[in-house]
C-alpha positions, 0 to 999 in steps of 0.5 A, a space after each residue: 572530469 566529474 566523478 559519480 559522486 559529484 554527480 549525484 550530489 549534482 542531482 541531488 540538489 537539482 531535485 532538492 530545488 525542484 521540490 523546494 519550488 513546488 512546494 512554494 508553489 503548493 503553500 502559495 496557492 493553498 493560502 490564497 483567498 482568492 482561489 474560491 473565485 475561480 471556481 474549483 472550491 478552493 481546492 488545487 487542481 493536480 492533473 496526475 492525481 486526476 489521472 489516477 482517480 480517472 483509471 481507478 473509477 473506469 477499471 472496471 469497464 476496460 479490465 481484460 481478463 488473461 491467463 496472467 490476471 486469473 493466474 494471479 488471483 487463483 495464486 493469491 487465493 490458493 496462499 489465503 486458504 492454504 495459509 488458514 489450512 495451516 492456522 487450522 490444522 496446528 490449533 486443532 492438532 494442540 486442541 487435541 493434545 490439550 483435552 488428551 492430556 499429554 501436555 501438562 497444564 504448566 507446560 501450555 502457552 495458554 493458561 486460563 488463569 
């Protein structure tokens, strides 16, 4: 009985093949001068990559707002500008300590000079 590890060492190295296959597939056709007579330009055809460039130019046609999508954006949107209030807030407060005097020139992380 092959215990896990033999296994994913099996796994491993069916992937390690598979990768080693396509990878020669991919040199193969890449330096092939003939691929221009195909009519692509020389360039490779990957069918998920073209997938992937197809929902991202029709995203915007078939986008459905929800409760979750717009409680995702106003959640984002409300860490953005708290996150400035914060930024906001603390260099004012020092600013404000600075032109009062009450931390020493030595003492500031920011010096002129």
């Amino acid at each position: 009985m092959p215990s896990d590890n033999e296994e994913l060492s099996q796994l491993a190295k069916i992937q390690a093949d598979r990768r080693e296959t396509l990878r020669r597939y991919f040199l193969r056709e890449k330096s092939n001068p003939f691929t221009h007579m195909k009519g692509d330009g020389g360039t490779l055809f990957d069918p998920a990559v073209m997938r992937f460039e197809a929902m991202k130019n029709y995203q915007r046609e078939y986008f459905k707002p929800s409760p979750r999508t717009v409680t995702g954006g106003l959640g984002f949107l409300s860490v953005l500008v708290a996150t400035w209030f914060l930024v906001y807030k603390t260099k004012n407060d020092k600013e404000a300590k600075y032109r009062r005097g009450e931390v020493a020139y030595e003492c500031r992380k920011v010096k002129m000079s």
